[in-house]
C-alpha positions as CSV (number, residue, x, y, z in Angstrom):
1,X,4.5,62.4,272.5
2,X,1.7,61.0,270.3
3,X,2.5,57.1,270.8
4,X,2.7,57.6,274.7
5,X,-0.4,59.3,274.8
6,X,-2.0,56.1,273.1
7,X,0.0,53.6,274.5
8,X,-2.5,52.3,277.5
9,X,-5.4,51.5,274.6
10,X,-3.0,49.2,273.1
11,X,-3.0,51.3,269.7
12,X,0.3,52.1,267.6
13,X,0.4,55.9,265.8
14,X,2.8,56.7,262.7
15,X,2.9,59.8,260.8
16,X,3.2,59.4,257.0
17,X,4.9,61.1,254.5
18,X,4.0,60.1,251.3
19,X,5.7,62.2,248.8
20,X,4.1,63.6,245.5
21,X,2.4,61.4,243.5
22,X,1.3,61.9,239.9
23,X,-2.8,61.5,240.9
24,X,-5.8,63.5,239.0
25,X,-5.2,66.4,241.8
26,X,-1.9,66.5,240.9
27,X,-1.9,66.3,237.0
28,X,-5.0,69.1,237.2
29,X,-2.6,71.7,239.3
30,X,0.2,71.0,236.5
31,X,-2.0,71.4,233.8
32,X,-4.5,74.3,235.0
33,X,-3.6,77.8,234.4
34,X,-4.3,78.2,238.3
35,X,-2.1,75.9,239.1
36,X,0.2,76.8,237.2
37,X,0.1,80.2,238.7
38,X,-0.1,79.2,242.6
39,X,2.2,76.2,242.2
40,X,4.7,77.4,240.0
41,X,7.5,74.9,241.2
42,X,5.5,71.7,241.1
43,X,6.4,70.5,238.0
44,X,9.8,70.6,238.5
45,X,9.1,67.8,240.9
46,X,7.9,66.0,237.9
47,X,10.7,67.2,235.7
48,X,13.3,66.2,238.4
49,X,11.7,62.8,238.6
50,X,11.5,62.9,242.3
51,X,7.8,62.0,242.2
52,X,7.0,58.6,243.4
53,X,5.2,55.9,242.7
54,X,1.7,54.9,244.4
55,X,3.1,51.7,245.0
56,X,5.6,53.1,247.7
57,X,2.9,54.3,249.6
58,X,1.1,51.1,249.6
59,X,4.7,49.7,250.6
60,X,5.3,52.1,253.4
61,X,1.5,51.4,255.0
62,X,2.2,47.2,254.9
63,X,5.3,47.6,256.4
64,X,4.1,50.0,259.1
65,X,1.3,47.8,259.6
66,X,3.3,44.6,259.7
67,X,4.0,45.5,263.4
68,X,8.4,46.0,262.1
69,X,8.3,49.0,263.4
70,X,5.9,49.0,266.7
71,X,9.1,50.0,268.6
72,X,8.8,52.8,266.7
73,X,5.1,54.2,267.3
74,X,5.0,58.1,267.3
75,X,7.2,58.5,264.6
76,X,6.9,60.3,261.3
77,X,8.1,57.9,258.5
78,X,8.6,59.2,255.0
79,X,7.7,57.3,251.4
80,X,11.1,58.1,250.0
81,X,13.2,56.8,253.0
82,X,14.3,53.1,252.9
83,X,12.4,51.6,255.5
84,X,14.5,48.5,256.4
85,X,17.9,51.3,257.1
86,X,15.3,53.3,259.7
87,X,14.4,49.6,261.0
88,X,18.3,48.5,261.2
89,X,19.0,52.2,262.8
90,X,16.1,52.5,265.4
91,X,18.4,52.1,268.5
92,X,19.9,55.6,267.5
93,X,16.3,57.0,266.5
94,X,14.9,55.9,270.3
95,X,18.0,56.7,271.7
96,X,18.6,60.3,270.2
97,X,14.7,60.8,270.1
98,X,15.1,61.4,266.1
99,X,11.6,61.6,263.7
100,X,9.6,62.2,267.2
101,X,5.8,63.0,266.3
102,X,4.5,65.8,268.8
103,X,1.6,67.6,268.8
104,X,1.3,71.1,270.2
105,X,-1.4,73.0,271.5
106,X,-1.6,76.2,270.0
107,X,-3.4,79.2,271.9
């Protein structure tokens, strides 16, 4: 596991999920006719309204790094999640070993 691997230097690992925001990249493959064509169910992401917001990113990463959630480290956290419910449940998420980050070593 990724946060007992870093553990003994003291440091605290999260995986992020951000979610799909509306940024230059983003507009440019819903606009292009290449994206259009190699993307072809983006915007309904859009149209669907499940993009979010920069700002929940920028929420996500200062409550991360607010140390509410060093209990926590190795685990993947998603933008469109409510932080404070994964807080209140983290006794079931260590005990059941839930949103684990692992990394495998492909050969």
């Amino acid at each position: 596991m990724v946060g007992e691997t870093v553990r003994e230097f003291g440091r605290k690992v999260f995986a992020m999920l951000p979610g799909v925001v509306l940024s230059d990249m983003n507009r440019y493959i819903l606009e292009s006719p290449e994206g259009r064509k190699w993307r072809p169910a983006f915007r309904q992401v859009f149209e669907e309204g499940r993009d979010l917001s920069p700002r929940s990113i920028v929420d996500l990463t200062i409550n991360l790094v607010s140390g509410k959630a060093d209990r926590l480290t190795g685990r993947l956290f998603q933008a469109t999640r409510d932080f404070g419910e994964i807080i209140r449940n983290s006794e079931v998420i260590l005990g059941e070993d839930l949103l684990t980050l692992r990394l495998r070593h492909l050969e």
